[in-house]
ROKEPA-329597 format. One line per 10 residues: number of its first residue (from 1); their letters; for each residue y, z, x of C-alpha. Coordinates in nm, 4 decimals, m for minus. Each point is the difference from the previous one (the first is absolute). Layout:
N
NUM	A	Y/Z/X | ...
//
This chain:
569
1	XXXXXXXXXX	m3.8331/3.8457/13.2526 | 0.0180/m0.3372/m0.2009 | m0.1470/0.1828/m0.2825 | 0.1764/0.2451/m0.0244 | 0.2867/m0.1850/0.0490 | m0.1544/m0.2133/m0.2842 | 0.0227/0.3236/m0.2654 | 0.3949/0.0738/0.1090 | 0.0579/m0.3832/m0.0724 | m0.1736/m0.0174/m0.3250
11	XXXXXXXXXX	0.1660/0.3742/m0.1277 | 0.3403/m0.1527/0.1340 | m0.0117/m0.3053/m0.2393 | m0.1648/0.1991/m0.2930 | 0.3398/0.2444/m0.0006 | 0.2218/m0.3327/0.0330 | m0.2036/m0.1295/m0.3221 | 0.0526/0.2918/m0.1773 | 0.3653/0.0070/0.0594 | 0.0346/m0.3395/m0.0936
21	XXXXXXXXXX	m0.1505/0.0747/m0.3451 | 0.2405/0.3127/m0.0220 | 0.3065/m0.1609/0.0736 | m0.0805/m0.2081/m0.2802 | 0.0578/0.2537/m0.2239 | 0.3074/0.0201/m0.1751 | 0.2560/0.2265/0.0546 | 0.1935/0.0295/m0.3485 | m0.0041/m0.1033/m0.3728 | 0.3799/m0.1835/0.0227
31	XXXXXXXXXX	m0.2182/m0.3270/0.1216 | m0.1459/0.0169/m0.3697 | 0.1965/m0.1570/m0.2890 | m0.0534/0.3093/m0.2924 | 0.1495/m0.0903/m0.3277 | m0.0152/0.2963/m0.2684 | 0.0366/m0.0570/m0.3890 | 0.1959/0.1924/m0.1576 | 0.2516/0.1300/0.2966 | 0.1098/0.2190/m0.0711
41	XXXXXXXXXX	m0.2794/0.1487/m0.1143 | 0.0114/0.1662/m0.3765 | m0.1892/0.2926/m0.1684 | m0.1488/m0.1391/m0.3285 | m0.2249/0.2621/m0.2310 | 0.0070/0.2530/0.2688 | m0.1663/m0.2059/0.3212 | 0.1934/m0.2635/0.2144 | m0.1908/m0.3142/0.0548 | 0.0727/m0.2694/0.2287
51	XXXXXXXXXX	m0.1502/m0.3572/0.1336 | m0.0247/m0.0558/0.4004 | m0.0458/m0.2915/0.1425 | 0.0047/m0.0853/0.3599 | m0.0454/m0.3163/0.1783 | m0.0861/0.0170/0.3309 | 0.1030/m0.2555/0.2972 | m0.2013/m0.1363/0.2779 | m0.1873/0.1756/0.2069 | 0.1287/0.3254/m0.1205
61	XXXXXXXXXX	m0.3739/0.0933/m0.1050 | m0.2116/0.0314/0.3113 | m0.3678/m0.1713/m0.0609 | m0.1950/0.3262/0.0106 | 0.2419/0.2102/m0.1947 | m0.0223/0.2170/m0.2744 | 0.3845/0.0674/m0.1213 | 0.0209/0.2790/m0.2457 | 0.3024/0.0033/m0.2490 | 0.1875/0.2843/m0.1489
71	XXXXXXXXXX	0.2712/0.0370/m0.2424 | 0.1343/0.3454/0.0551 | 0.2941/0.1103/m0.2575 | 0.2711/0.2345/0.2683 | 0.1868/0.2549/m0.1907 | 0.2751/0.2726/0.1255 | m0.2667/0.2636/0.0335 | m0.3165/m0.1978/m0.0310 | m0.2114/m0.3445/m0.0263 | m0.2586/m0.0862/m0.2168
81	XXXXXXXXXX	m0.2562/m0.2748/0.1333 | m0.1190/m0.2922/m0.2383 | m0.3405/m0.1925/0.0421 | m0.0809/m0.1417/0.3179 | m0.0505/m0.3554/0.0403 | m0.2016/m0.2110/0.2713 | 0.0341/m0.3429/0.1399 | m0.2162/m0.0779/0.3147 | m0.0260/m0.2728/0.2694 | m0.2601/m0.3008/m0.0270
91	XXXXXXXXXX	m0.2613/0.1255/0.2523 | 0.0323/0.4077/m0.1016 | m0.2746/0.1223/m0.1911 | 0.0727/0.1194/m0.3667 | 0.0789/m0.1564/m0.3490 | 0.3750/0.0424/0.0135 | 0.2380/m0.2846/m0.0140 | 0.0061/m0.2011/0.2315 | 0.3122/m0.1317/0.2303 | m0.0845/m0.3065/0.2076
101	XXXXXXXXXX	0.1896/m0.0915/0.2780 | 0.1736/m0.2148/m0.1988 | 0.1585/0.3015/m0.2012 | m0.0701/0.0924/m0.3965 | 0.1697/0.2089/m0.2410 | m0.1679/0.2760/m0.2355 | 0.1594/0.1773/m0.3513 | m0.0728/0.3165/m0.0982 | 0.0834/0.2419/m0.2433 | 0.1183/0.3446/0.0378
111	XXXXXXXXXX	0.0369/0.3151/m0.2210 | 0.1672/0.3275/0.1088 | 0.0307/0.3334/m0.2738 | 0.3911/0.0553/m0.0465 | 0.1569/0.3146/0.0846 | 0.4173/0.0027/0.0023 | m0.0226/0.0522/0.4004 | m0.0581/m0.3606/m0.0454 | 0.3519/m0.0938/m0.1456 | 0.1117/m0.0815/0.4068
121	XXXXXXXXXX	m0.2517/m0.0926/0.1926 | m0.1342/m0.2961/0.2052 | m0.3726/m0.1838/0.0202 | m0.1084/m0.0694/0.2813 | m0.3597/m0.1807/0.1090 | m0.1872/0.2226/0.2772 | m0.2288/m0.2675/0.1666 | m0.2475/0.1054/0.2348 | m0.2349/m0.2988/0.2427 | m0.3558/0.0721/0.1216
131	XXXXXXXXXX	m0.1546/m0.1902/0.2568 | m0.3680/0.0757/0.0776 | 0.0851/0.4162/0.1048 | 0.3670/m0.0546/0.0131 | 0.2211/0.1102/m0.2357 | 0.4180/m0.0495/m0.0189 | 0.2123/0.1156/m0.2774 | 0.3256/m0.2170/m0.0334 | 0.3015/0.1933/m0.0481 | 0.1105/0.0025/m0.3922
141	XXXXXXXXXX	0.1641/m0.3323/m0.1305 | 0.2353/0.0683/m0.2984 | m0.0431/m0.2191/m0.2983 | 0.1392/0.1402/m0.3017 | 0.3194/0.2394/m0.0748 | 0.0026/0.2621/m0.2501 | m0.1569/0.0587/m0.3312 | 0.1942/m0.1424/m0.3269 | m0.0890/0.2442/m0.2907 | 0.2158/m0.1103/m0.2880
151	XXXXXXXXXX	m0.3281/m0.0098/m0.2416 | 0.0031/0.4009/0.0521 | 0.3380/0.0205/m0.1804 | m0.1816/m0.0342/m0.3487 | 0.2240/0.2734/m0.2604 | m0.2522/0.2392/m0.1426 | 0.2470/0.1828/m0.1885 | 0.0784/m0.3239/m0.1698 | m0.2810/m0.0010/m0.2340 | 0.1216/m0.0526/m0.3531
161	XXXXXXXXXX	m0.0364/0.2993/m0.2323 | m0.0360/m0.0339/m0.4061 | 0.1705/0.1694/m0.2478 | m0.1537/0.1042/m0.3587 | 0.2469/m0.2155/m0.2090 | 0.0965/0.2165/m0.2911 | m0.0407/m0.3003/m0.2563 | 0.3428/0.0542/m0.1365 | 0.1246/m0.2193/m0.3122 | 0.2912/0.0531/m0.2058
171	XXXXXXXXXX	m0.1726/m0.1425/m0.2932 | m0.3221/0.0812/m0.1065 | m0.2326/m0.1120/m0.2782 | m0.2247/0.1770/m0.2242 | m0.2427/m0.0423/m0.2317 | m0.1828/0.1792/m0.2799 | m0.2795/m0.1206/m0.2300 | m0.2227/0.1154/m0.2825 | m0.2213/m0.1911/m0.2347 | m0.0054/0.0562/m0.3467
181	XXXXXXXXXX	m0.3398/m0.0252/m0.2064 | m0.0697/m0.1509/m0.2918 | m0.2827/m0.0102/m0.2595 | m0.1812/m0.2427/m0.0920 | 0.1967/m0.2761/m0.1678 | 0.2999/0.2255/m0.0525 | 0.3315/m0.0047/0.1339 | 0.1233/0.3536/m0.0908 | 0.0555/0.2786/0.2913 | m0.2321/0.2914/m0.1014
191	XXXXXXXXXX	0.1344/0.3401/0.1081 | m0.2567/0.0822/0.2514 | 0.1794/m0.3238/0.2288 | 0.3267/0.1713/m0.0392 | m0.1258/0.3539/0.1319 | m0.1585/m0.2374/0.3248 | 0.0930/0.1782/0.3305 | 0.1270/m0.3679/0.1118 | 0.1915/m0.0334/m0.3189 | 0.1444/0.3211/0.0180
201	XXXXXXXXXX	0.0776/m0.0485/0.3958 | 0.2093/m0.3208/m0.1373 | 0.1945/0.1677/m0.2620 | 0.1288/0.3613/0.2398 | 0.0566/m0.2777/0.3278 | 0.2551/m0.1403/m0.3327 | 0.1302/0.3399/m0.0320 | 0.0511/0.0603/0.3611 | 0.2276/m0.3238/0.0710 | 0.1739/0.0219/m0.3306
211	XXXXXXXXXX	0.2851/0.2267/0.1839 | m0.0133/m0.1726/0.3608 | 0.2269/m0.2934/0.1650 | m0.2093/m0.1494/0.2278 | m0.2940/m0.0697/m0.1799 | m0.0047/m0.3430/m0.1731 | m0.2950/m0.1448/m0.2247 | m0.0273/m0.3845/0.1412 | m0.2295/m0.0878/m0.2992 | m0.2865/0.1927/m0.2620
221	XXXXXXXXXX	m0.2731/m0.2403/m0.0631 | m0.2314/0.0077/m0.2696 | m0.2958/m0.2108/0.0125 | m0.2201/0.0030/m0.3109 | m0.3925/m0.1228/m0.0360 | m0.2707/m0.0669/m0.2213 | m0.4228/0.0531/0.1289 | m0.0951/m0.3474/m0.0100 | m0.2734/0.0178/m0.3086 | 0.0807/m0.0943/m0.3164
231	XXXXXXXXXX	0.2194/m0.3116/m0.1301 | 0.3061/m0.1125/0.1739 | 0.2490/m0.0160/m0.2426 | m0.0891/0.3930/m0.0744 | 0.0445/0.0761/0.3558 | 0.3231/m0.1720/m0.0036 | 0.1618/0.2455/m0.2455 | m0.2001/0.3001/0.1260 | 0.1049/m0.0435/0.3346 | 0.3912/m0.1370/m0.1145
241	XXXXXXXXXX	m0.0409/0.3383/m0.2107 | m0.0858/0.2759/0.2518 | 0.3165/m0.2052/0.1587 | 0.2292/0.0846/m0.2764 | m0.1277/0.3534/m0.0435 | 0.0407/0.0878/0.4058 | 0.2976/m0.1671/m0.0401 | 0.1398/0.2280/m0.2347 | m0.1572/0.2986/0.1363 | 0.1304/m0.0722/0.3578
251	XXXXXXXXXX	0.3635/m0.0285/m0.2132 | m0.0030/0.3360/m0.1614 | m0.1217/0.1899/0.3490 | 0.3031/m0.1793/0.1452 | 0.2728/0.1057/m0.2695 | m0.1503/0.3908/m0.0020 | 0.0155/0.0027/0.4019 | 0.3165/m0.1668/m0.0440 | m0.0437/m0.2673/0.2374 | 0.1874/m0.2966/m0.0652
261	XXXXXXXXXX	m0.1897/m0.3433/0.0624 | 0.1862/m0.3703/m0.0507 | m0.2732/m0.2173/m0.2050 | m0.0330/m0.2171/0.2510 | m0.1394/0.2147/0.2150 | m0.2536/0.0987/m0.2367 | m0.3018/m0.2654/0.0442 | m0.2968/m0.0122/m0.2526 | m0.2916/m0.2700/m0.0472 | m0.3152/m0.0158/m0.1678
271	XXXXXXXXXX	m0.3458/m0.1363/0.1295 | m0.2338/m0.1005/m0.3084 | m0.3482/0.0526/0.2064 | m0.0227/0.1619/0.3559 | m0.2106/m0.2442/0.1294 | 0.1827/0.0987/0.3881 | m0.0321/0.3989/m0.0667 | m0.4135/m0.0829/m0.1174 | m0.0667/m0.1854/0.3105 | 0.1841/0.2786/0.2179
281	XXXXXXXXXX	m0.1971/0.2930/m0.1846 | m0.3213/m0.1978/0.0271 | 0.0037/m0.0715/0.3153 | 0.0265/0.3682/0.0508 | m0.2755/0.1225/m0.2217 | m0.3425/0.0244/0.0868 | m0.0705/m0.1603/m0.3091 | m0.3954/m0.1816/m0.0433 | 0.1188/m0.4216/0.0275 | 0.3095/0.0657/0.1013
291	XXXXXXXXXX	m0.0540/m0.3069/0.2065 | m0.1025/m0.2502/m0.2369 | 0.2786/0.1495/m0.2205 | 0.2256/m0.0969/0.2478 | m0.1504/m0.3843/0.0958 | 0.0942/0.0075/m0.4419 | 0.3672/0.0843/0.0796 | m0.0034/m0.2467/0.2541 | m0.2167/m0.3001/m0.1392 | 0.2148/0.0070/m0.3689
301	XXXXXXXXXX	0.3751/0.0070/m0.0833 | m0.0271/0.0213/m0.3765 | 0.0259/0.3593/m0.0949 | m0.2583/m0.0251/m0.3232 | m0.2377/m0.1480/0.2494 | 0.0380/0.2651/0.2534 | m0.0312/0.3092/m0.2944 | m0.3234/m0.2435/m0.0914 | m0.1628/0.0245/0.2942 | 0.0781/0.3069/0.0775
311	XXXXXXXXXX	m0.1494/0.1185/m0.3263 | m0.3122/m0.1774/0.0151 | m0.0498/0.2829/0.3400 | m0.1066/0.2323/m0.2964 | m0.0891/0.3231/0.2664 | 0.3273/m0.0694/0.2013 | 0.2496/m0.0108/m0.2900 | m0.0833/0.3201/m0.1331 | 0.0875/0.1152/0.3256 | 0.2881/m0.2306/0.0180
321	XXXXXXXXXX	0.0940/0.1439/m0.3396 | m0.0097/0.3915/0.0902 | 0.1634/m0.0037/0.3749 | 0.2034/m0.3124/0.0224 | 0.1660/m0.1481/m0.3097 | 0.1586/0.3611/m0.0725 | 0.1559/0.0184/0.3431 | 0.2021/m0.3252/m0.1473 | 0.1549/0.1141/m0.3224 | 0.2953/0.0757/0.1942
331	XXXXXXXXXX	0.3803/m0.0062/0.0454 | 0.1120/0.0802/0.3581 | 0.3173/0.1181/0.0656 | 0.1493/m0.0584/0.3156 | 0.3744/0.1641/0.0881 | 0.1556/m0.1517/0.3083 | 0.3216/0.2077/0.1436 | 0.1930/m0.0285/0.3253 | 0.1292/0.3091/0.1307 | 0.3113/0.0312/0.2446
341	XXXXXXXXXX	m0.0023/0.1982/0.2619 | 0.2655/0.1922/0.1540 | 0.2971/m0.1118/0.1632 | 0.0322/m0.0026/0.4474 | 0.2627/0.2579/m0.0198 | m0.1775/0.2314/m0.2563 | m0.3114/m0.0278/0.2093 | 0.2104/0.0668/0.3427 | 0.1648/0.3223/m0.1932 | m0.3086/0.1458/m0.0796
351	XXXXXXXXXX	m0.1834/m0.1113/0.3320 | 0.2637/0.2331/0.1532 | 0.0766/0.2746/m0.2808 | m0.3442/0.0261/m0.2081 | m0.2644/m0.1570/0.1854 | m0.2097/0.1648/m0.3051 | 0.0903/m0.2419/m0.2646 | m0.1262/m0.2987/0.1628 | m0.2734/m0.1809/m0.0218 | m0.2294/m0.0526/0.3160
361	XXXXXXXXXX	0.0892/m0.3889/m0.0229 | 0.3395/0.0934/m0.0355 | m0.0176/0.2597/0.2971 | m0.1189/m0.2799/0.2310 | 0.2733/m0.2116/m0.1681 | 0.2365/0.2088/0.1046 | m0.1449/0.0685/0.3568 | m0.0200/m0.4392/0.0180 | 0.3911/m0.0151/m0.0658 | 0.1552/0.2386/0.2621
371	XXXXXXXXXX	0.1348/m0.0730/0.2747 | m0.0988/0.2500/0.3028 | m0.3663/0.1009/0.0939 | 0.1174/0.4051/m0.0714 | 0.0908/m0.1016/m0.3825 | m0.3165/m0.1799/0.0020 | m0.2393/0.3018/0.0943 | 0.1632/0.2103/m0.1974 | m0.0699/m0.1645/m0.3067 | m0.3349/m0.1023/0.1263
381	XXXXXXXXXX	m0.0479/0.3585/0.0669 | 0.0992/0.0691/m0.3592 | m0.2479/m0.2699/m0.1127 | m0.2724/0.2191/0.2022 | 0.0984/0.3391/m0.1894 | 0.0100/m0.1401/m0.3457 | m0.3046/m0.2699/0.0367 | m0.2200/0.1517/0.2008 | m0.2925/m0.2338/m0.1105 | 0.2238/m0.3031/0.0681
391	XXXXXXXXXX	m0.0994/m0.1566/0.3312 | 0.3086/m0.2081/0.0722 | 0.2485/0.3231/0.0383 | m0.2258/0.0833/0.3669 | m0.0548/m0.3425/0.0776 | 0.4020/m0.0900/m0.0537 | 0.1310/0.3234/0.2106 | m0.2489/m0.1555/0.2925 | 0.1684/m0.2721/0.0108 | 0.3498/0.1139/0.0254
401	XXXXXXXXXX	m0.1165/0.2200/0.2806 | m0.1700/m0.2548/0.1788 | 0.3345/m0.2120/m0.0541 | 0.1688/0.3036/0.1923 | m0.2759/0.0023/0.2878 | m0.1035/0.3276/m0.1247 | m0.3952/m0.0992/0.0282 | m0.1407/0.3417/m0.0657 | 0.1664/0.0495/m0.3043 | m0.0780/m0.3142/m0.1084
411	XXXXXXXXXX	m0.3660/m0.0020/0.1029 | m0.0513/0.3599/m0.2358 | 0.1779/m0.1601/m0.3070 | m0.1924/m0.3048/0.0443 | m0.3267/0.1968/0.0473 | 0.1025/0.2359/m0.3016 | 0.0552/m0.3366/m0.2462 | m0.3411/m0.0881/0.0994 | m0.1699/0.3341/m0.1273 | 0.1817/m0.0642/m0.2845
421	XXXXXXXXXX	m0.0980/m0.3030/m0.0420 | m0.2452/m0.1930/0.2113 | m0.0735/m0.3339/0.0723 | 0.3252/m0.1220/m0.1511 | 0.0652/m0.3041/0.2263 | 0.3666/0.1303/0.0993 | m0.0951/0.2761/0.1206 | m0.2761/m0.1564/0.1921 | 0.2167/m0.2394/0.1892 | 0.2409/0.2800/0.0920
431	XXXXXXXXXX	m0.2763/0.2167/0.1736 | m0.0709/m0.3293/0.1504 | 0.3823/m0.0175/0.1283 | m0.0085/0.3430/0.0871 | m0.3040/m0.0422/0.2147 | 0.1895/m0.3461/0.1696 | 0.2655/0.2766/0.1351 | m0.2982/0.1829/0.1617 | m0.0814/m0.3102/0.1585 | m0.3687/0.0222/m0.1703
441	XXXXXXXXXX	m0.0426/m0.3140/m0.1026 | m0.4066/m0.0417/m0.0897 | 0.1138/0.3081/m0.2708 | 0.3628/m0.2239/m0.0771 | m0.2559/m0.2465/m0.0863 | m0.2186/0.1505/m0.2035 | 0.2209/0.1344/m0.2018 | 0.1758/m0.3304/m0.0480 | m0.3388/m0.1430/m0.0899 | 0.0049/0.2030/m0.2956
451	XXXXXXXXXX	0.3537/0.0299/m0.1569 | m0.0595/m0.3860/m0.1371 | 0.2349/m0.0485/m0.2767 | 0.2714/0.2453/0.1837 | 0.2255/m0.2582/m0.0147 | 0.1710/m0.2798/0.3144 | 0.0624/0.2862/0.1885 | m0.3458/0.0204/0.0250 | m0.0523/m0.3566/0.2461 | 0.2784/0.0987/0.1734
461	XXXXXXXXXX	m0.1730/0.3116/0.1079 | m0.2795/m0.2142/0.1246 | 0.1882/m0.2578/0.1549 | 0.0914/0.2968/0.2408 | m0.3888/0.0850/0.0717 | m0.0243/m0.3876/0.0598 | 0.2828/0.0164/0.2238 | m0.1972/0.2917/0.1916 | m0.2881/m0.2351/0.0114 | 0.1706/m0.2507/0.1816
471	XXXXXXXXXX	m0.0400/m0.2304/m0.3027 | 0.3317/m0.0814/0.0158 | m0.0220/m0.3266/m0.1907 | m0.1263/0.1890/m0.3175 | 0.2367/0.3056/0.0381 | 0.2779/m0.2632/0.0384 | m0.1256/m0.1593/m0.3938 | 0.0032/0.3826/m0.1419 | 0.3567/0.0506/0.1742 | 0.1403/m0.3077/m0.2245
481	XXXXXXXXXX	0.3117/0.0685/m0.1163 | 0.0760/0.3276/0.1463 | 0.2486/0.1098/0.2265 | m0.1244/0.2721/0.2001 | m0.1062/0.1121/0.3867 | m0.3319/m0.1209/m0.0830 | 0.0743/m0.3207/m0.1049 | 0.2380/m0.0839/0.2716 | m0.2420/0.0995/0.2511 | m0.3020/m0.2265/m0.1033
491	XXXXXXXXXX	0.2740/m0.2944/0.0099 | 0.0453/0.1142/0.4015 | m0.3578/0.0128/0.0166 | m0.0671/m0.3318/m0.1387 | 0.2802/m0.1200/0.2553 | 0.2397/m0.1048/m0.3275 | 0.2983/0.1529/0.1495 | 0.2734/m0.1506/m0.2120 | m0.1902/0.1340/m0.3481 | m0.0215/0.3391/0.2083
501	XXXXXXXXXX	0.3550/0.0508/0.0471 | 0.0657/m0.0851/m0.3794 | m0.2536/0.2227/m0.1228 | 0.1666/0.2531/0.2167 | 0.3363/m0.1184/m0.0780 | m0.0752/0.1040/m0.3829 | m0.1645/0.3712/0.0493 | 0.1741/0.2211/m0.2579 | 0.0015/0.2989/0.1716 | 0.0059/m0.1304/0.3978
511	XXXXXXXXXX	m0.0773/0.2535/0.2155 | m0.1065/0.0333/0.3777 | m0.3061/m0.1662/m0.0097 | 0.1563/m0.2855/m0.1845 | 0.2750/m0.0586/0.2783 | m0.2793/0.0308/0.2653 | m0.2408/m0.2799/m0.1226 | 0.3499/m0.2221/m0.0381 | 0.0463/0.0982/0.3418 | m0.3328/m0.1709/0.1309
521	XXXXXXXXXX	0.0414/m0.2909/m0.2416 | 0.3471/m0.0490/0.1806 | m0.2246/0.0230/0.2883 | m0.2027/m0.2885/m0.1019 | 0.2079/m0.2123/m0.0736 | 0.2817/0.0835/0.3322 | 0.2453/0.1544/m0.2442 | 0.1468/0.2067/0.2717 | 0.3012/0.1535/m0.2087 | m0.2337/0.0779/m0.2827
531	XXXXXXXXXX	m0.2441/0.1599/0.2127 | 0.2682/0.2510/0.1327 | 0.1736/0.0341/m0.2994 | m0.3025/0.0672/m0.2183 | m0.1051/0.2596/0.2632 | 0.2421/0.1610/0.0218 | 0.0217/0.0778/m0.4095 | m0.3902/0.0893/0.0689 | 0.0597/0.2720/0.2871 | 0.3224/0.1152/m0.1929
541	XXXXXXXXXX	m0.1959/0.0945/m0.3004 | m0.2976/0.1262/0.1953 | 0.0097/0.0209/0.3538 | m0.3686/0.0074/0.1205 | 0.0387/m0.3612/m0.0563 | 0.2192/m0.0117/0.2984 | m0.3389/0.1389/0.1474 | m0.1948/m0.2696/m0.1415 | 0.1777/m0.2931/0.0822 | 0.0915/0.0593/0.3844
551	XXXXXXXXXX	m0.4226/0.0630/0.0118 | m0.0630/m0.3236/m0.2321 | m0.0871/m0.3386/0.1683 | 0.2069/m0.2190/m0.2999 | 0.2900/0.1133/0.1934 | m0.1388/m0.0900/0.3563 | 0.2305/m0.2621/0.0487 | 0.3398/0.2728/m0.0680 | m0.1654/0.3374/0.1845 | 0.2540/m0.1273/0.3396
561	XXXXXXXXX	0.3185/m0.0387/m0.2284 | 0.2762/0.2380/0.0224 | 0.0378/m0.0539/m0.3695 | m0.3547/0.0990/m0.0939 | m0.0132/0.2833/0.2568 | 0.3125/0.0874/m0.1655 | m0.1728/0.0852/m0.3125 | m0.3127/0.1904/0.1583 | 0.2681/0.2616/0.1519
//
């Protein structure tokens, strides 16, 4: 009977141990001092990541416990669990952290995939204690409100498109040459130079601006030379003799074509011995010693040394003699004209009458100086009919469409300017903007990685993949000076909330999105009348923002006033 009694006894105090070491076991998280950075929490490239740390107080840990950890994300119609983390007592068996008596804190980091069922929701940590078999899971603690995600607002349809400029200048300049040859020694014009299909180019371009306004010779320019063999002082009246004789030639063209031409814009000069033209035709001969003729032309300055020493190269002269000196019996004529082109008005009357008669600069000209996008296709359109080959009419019309928010339209023209022309870096960085509005931004980039030399535009457009990338200090560089959607969100990113609202402030064109991202900058900063008012022009122009913003944790701290609900209705 003792013994037995004995066995009751010693069963008795084992359960009274065991309950001693469960009633040790805590009953809730709200003991536990849980900070959470940032909180809310925010969405950045498409995951929302977040810093725990919890410091525990005394006692809370039981000796032999293992306490596992879990984040767990609570949406309206779901929950998403993060990565569980695991602190243990002093005397439990396992390489966690450990909690003495004494308390301890731990930090960890969190990551959760976004979805938009995340906008309003709440994390909570799910903590469950095991001791030896034993297992209690604590009732969810709440740590965290909603989901901030501003840095999903980026504008894809704000890429920057290109246009083909059409190079327009009212004045132009022009210039025709011909060289005249000369014999040997002689400074008289043979007739075979007259009958020259250069010469004769010269003397009908004469004839064809004899009878026209807006073509103006600037200056003719005769420059005369002698081959540098032979004696200076005969060189010196060749040369100033082929002068005299173009001269005169150039003269007597003019009268017949008549062309009337003030003397002083009628420039001659006379070079005794092309020593300049030599070196240039030398170098570009594959003459035997060219070299060491050259290291001559360098080493002396006196021109009866250089012919010397040149000389002396017996082989090389002769070829010197046959392919080179000739070239520099010369006179080269040179006529330098400015032509004006027409007038605005005459190219806006035939832009709208006889499209036909312009030129494809002028066409683009005329496209560049009206006023409303259906003007503007038109004429690009025209451009398109009449200069097929010409790249810029396609590439221009995309851009007016895209301006209109018309992306198919805009994504055929651009595609059609790039069969006519590919590669052209324009072009490139508008497929590039047209893939932004697609959202696909690994093709947005490549194509921006290629359309180098497309012009600013161009960083802009990859300030905005940047921007995607969270790099939000670089986007912010690219965004310099620009007054956009874009721009004004990387300021609310980077937490500069008064360069924000003036970026914002300045947007050409504002339109809902614009108001919106003032709205949460207001919100930043506890602008409550600009919050309202600014979201109220947002949901007035587009009312699925009204949708938006009673779902959007900026706004947390209006979602109970009557104002704010006023504007959800």
């Amino acid at each position: 009977m003792k013994k037995a009694m004995s066995k009751v006894g010693m069963l008795f105090a084992a359960g009274l141990i065991l309950l001693s070491s469960c009633s040790k076991i805590p009953g809730s998280f709200e003991d536990v001092t849980v900070d959470v950075n940032p909180s809310p929490l925010e969405v950045h490239g498409g995951t929302v990541d977040a810093t725990i740390s919890a410091t525990f107080p005394e006692k809370y840990v039981p000796k032999k416990a293992i306490v596992e950890i879990t984040p767990v994300l609570k949406y309206n119609g779901g929950e998403v669990a993060g990565k569980t983390f695991t602190v243990q007592g002093e005397k439990a068996e396992g390489n966690n952290k450990i909690i003495t008596e004494l308390g301890g804190s731990i930090s960890e980091k969190v990551s959760f995939a976004y979805t938009d069922e995340m906008r309003l929701s709440e994390l909570v940590v799910r903590a469950k204690v095991i001791v030896g078999s034993k297992e209690k899971v604590l009732p969810d603690y709440k740590i965290a409100d909603g989901v901030i995600a501003t840095s999903q607002l980026v504008d894809y349809e704000g890429g920057l498109a290109i246009l083909g400029k059409s190079g327009f200048e009212r004045v132009t300049y022009d210039t025709k040459e011909a060289d005249i040859k000369f014999a040997i020694q002689q400074s008289n014009i043979r007739s075979s130079e007259m009958k020259k299909q250069e010469i004769v180019a010269i003397k009908d371009y004469l004839k064809s601006i004899s009878d026209t306004d807006n073509v103006t010779i600037e200056h003719l320019d005769i420059s005369a030379y002698a081959s540098p063999d032979g004696p200076t002082d005969l060189n010196e009246k060749v040369s100033a003799g082929r002068e005299t004789s173009s001269k005169k030639y150039m003269q007597r063209e003019l009268k017949r074509s008549k062309v009337e031409l003030d003397d002083d814009k009628f420039l001659a000069n006379a070079t005794p011995e092309d020593w300049e033209g030599f070196k240039v035709l030398l170098e570009q001969s594959d003459i035997q010693d060219k070299d060491l003729i050259l290291r001559v032309l360098s080493m002396y300055d006196d021109p009866a040394v250089r012919e010397k020493e040149i000389r002396n190269l017996s082989s090389a002269f002769a070829e010197i003699k046959e392919t080179i000196l000739p070239e520099l019996r010369r006179a080269k004529l040179s006529l330098n004209v400015s032509i004006m082109g027409k007038s605005d008005e005459m190219i806006k009357e035939l832009a709208a009458s006889r499209p036909y008669r312009l030129s494809v600069i002028e066409l683009l000209y005329a496209a560049e100086m009206a006023e409303d996008a259906a003007t503007k296709l038109e004429y690009y359109k025209n451009a398109t009919s009449f200069y097929p080959e010409d790249w810029r009419g396609y590439n221009n019309m995309g851009v007016v469409y895209y301006s209109e928010d018309n992306i198919k339209e805009a994504e055929l023209s651009f595609a059609k300017a790039n069969n006519v022309k590919s590669d052209q870096p324009e072009i490139i960085n508008n497929l590039g903007v047209m893939a932004l509005t697609g959202e696909n931004y690994s093709v947005a980039e490549q194509y921006f990685g290629r359309a180098a030399g497309a012009g600013p535009e161009l960083d802009y457009n990859l300030g905005i993949i940047n921007l995607e990338k969270t790099e939000y200090g670089v986007a912010d560089q690219k965004f310099a000076g620009y007054n956009t959607n874009n721009a004004g969100l990387t300021k609310i990113l980077l937490k500069d909330y008064s360069s924000a609202l003036s970026i914002l402030g300045g947007v050409e064109a504002p339109d809902a999105l614009t108001y919106y991202l003032t709205a949460i900058a207001a919100a930043r900063t506890s602008d409550k009348d600009l919050v309202l008012s600014s979201l109220k022009k947002a949901i007035d122009m587009d009312g699925s923002y009204a949708k938006l913003a009673g779902t959007d944790a900026e706004f947390m701290a209006y979602f109970m006033e009557d104002e704010f609900k006023g504007l959800m209705d």
